[in-house]
Structures are given as C-alpha cells and as structure tokens.
N, C-alpha and C positions, 0 to 999 in steps of 0.2 A: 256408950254407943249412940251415934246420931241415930233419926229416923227420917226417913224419904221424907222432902219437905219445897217449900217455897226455898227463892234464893233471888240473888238481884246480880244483874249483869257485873263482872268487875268493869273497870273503865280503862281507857286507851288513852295515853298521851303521844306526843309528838310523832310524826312520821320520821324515818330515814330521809339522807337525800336520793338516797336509791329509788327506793318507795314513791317520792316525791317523783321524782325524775320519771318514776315509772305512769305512777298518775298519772301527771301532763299528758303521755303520749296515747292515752289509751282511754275508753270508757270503760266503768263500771257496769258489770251484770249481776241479776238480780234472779236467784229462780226461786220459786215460791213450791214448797211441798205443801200439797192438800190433797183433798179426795173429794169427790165427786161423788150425786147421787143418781142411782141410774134406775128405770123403772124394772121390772121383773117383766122378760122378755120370754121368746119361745122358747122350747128345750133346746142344749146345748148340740149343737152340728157339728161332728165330726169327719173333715175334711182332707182324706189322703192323700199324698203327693201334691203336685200344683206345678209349678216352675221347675225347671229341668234344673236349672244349676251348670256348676262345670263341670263335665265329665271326670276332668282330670287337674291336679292341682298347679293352681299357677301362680303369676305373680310373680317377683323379683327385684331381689335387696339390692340397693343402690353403693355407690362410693361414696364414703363420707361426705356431707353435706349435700349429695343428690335426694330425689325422691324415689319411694317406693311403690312399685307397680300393685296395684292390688289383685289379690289372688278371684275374688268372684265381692259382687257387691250389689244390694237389694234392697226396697224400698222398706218400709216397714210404717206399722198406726204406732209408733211412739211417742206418746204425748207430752214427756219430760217432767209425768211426775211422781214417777219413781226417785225418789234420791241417793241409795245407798245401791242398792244391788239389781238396778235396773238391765241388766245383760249379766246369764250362768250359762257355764258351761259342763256336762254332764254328760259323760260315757260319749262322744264324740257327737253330742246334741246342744247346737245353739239357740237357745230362750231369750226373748227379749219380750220388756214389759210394754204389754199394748193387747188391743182389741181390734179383731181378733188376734189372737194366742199363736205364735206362729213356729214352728220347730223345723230348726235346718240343719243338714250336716255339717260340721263344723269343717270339714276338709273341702265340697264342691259349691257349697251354700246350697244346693239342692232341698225343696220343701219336702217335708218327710211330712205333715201334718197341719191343719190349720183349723182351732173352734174359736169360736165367736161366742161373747159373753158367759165365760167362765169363769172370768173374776174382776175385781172392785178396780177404779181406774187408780193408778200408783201404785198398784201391788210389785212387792220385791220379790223379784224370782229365789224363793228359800227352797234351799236344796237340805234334805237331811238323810242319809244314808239311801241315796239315789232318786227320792221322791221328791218330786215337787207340791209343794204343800201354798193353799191360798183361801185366800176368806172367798165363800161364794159369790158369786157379782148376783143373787136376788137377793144378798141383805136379810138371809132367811136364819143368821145366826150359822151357818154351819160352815166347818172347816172340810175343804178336801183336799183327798191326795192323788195329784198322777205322775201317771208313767209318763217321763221324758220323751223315752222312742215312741209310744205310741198313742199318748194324748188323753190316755183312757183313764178312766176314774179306778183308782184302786182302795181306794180309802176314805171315811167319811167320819166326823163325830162334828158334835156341837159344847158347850158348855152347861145349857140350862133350857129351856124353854122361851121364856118370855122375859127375865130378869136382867139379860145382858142387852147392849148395844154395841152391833155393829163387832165385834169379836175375830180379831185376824191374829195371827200369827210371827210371833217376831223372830224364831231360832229353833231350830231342830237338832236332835240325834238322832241315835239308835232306837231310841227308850224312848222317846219323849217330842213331841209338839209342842212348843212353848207360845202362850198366846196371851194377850191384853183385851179390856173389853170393858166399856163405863156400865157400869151400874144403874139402873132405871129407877128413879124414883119414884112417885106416886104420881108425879106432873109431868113424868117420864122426859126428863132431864138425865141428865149424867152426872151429879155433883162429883163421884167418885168412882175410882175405876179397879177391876182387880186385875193381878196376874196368875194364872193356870199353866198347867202341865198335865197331860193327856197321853195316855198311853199308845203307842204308835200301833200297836198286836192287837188292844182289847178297843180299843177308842172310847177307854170307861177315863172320866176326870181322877185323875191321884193324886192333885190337893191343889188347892185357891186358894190364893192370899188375898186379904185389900188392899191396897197399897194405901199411903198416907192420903188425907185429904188435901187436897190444894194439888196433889199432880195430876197430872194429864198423860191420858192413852195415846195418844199423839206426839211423836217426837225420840221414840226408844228406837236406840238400836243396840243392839243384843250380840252377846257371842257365848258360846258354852265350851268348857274345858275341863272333863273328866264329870266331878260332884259337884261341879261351878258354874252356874248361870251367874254372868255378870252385864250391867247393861247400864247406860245413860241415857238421860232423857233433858228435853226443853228447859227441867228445873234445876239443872247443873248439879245432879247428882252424878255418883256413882254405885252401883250397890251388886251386892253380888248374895245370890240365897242359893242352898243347897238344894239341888235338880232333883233328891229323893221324896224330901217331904217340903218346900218349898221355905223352909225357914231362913230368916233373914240373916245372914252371917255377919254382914256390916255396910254400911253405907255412908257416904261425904260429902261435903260439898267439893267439886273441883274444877269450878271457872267455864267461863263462858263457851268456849269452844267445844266444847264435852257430847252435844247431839251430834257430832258430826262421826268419823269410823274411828274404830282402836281395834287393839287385837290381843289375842289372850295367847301366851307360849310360857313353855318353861314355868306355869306355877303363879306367871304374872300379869297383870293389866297394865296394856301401856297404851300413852294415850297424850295426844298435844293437850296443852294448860298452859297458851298463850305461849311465852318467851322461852318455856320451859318442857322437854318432853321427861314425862316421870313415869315410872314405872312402882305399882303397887300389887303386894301380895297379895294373891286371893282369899288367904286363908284369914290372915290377919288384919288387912288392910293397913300394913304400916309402905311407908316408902322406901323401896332399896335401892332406887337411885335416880338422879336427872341428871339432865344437863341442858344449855342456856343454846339458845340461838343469839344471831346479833341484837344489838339495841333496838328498841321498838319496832321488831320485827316477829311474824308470830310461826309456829309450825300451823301442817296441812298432817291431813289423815298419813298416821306410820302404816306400815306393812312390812310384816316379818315374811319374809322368802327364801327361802333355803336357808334358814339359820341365819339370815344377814336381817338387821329392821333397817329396812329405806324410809326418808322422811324427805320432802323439801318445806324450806319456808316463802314467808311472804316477797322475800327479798330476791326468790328465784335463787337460794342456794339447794343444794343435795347436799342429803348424810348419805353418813352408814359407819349403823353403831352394833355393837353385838348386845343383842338381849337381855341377853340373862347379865349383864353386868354394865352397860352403857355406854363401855367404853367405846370411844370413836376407829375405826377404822380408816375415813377416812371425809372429808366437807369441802365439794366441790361449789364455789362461787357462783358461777355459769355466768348468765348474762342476761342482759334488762330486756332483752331482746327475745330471751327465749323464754316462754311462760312454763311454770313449777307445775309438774305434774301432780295429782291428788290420791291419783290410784297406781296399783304398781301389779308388772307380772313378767316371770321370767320362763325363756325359752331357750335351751341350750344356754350360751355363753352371751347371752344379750340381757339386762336389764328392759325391760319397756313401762313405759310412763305416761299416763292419760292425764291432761288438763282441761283447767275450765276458764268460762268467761275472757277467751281471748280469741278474737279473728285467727289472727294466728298462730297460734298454739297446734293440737293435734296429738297425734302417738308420737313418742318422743324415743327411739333407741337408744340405750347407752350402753359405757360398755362397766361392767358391774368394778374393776377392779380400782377406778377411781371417778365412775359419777362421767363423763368424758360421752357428748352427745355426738354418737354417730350418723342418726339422720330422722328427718321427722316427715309425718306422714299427715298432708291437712289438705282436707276435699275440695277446699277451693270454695265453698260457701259463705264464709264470710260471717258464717253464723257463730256468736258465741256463747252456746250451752254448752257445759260440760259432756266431755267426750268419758266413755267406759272401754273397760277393755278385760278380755278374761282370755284364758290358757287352757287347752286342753292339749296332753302329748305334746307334740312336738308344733301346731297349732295357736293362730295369736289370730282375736276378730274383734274388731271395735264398736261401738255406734256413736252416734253422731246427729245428732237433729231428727232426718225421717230416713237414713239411711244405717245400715248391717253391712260387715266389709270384713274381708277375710283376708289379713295382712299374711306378706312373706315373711320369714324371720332368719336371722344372721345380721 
C-alpha cells in the first residue's frame, strides 16, 4: 500500500485542432484559490430579512436557442474564492460564499438573513445533514455550525488548543465533521498537517490522523460515502480512510487533475485522470473501469445525477456514461462555440450545465436524453469566472461574478 506523498505533474503533449481552433479564438482564464487573513472583528451581527425579493415566482424558458428570462436576481460580496462549492442550496435556502453571509429563498430571492464575519474568505458552503458547518473567520481555531433558515449558531467545537493552524472543514455527515489543520511547530510553521473527525452530537474529537509529510492542508476536496471518506488533494493523491476510527484504507497517485471535483456512488470513486475517466473501489482501490476521451483532449469535473454520470471535456464534448459500469450511454460532440460545462444539476426533464473561463459560456440547458443544448442563459458581462449552479426541488440559481439568479427551468 502506498502512503499520501509528493508527486510531480504528469505532462501534456500536442493540442487538438479543435482545441487549437479553440484557443485562437478566445483567452485563457486563470482563477487562483487562496485565503485571506482577516483581523478578528466585532461580534457576529445577525441580520433579518433585507430586500423584498419576488413576491411570486418568475421568469421564463425560452425556445430553443432563445434566452431565458430570470426569475429574481441580486447582488452579492463574492469574491471568487471559493472554488468547489461556492453556492448550496438547503431546505429551500440559498448560500453563497462571501462576506457578509447572505440567505435567500430559493423560489423569490427574498433575504431571509444576513451576518457579517462569520467565516474565513473562500470558505465552501458545506452542508451536512442540514447544517452548515465553517471554520470561524477570528481564526480562533474553532469549527461552527448553523442553521441555514436562520443564521444562528447551533453548533461549536475546535480540535486542540493552540497545536493547530487555521483548522476548517472539508466534508460532513450524520456523525461526523470532517476537517484539516497544519500542525504548529515550535517556530510555529506548518511543516505537517492532520486530518480529524469530530463528533456532530458531543463536538468531542473521535480520532486524528497525520497525514504524510510533504502534503499540504490546502487543496482537498473531499466526499464521504457510508464508512468512506475519500478525498484528493494538490499532491495528486487519492486516498480514502474509514469515517469510524480514521484509518487509512488505501491511497495512489492518480494524475494531475485530481484537486479538482469527483464524486463517490455505488461503492465507487470516479474521477477525471486526464484522457481518461476511471472509476476506483473504495474498499479496495483497485480499478473497475475507464474509458478514453478524444486525443489530447482532457475530462472536467463528472457528476453523477439521477443515476446517469455527466462529464464534458476539453474539446466541448458531453458524456453520459452509467456508473457503476462505464458504459457510455451516449457523447455528444457539441460545438467550439459552445463552452463545456464543469458543474451539473437536473431539474425535471432538463439536464443543466455551469461553465467557466468563457465570455460566453453561462447555464447551459440540455436535454438529458442525448447531451442536445436547448438554451443558455449568460448575463451579458463579459466576465469569465466560472459560473455555479445548484437545485433545490423543482428550483435552479446560479452565480456569476457579483451576482445570485434564480433561473426558470424546462
């Protein structure tokens, strides 16, 4: 069995002429994940209501290749450095990551709440069995938990005293807050970082790992499924340890792409690896299957959704393969034209698709039964930060640079 470790990038050769063709026409975007230090401010201010919102729900699905009227749409302090799960959506409550902390209906956009310095800048809105859980923004070592509807602290622990740095959270259940945190040395450095699991009921610690030397706290992102925390990071691992007593079950290297999203179903980790999307047992870690995208061409973040995994890649194709076995369903080409979504979420009988680093890109509807773009939804900004998108019920909201938008769906 390997152990969590260094690793080195694999390398890239030649481009597509797709790819190429694509280049020419477009720039390259660059977003940078970090975090910020913020000084410890006054107590936290909790702010009821705000902005009316729409009374009633609006908005309206266009005809193929038309645009979509947005249902309510608001400003928001997003600063874009969240990178995985910067916008949740929860019991019909919209979160997005920024300061202040802002909660909206997800049907009128209506503010139902708003605190200021509650937590660290870039924090991922982690939801685990209805709480939102975030490292405190005084940097005081402690984790808390709130209530979505109404903002309020329900929950508190830390890991240690004075041993950790900087300690946030990367994935919850039931049972358990799972969290990262460097290690302080005597010259109160970080050489080394551990991973913890914290009781959600007692908030007493129920066991700390080290993780190997030479990784970094920076850079995981996490998923849990059943007795299986599994999670990649910066050093092109993969590794997955038992959520009871935190032992390490197995871990790999598996190529460059590996910090970006995967997702755990059926028993399995799947996850882009370049040319190749592979799926690995949790238990085992052996491989029970991949399959190839075109020549020098790479996958983006899968998402498994109703039993179907959507993937696009570099070249602006769409899958859709079945999980538990890889086989394709169906891989739609699309167009140089239209920029490959990253994120995925369905609403009735709609596929929907967030992209990044394109002017014009945006929410992208398809229709699930072959990948087939009904119409895309792009503010007109010109901006190209990746766009987010999340589902609740029948429900579809995006964000976008410094704005929250509550799409129609069909």
């Amino acid at each position: 069995m390997s152990s969590e470790g260094d690793g080195h990038a694999m390398g890239r050769g030649d481009v597509s002429r797709r790819r190429l063709m694509r280049l020419a026409g477009a720039g390259a975007g660059l977003a940078l994940l970090g975090a910020g230090a913020a000084a410890c401010g006054p107590e936290d201010e909790l702010i009821d209501g705000g902005d009316s919102g729409s009374k009633e729900p609006g908005g309206s699905t266009p005809a193929p290749g038309g645009k979509p009227k947005p249902a309510w749409q608001h400003d928001t302090a997003f600063d874009g450095l969240a990178w995985q799960s910067a916008l949740a959506v929860v019991d019909n409550v919209v979160l997005v990551s920024c300061d202040p902390l802002v909660a909206r209906d997800l049907t009128t956009g209506k503010e139902l709440w708003s605190r200021a310095e509650v937590t660290t800048p870039g924090a991922n809105m982690l939801i685990g069995d209805g709480t939102l859980y975030l490292a405190s923004a005084r940097y005081d070592g402690n984790i808390i938990g709130l209530d979505p509807k109404t903002g309020k602290d329900t929950w508190r622990s830390r890991l240690g005293d004075k041993e950790y740095s900087q300690p946030r959270p990367i994935a919850a259940d039931k049972n358990h807050v799972y969290v990262v945190a460097g290690i302080l040395d005597k010259d109160f450095r970080t050489p080394d970082n551990v991973i913890a699991a914290i009781d959600t009921s007692s908030g007493k610690v129920i066991w700390r790992e080290q993780r190997d030397h030479g990784t970094e706290q920076n850079g995981i992102t996490a998923r849990v499924a059943g007795n299986r925390l599994a999670y990649t990071d910066f050093r092109e691992n993969l590794t997955v340890r038992d959520t009871a007593t935190g032992r390490q079950v197995w871990t790999k290297k598996i190529g460059r792409s590996n910090n970006r999203g995967f997702e755990v179903h059926g028993g399995l980790a799947i996850l882009a690896n370049g040319e190749r999307m592979r799926a690995y047992d949790l238990e085992t870690g052996a491989e029970r299957w991949s399959f190839a995208t075109e020549k020098y061409s790479r996958f983006n973040d899968p998402a498994v959704v109703d039993g179907v995994l959507y993937v696009s890649d570099t070249v602006h194709g769409l899958w859709a393969a079945d999980p538990a076995t890889g086989k394709r369903h169906w891989h739609n080409k699309g167009s140089l034209d239209v920029a490959a979504p990253w994120q995925f979420a369905k609403v009735g009988d709609v596929l929907y698709g967030a992209t990044e680093f394109d002017k014009n890109g945006g929410i992208h509807a398809f229709d699930p039964a072959d990948g087939d773009l009904r119409w895309t939804y792009n503010d007109g900004t010109g901006n190209i930060q990746r766009w987010y998108l999340a589902s609740g019920g029948k429900q579809l909201v995006a964000l976008h640079g410094k704005k929250v938008t509550g799409l129609p769906v069909g």
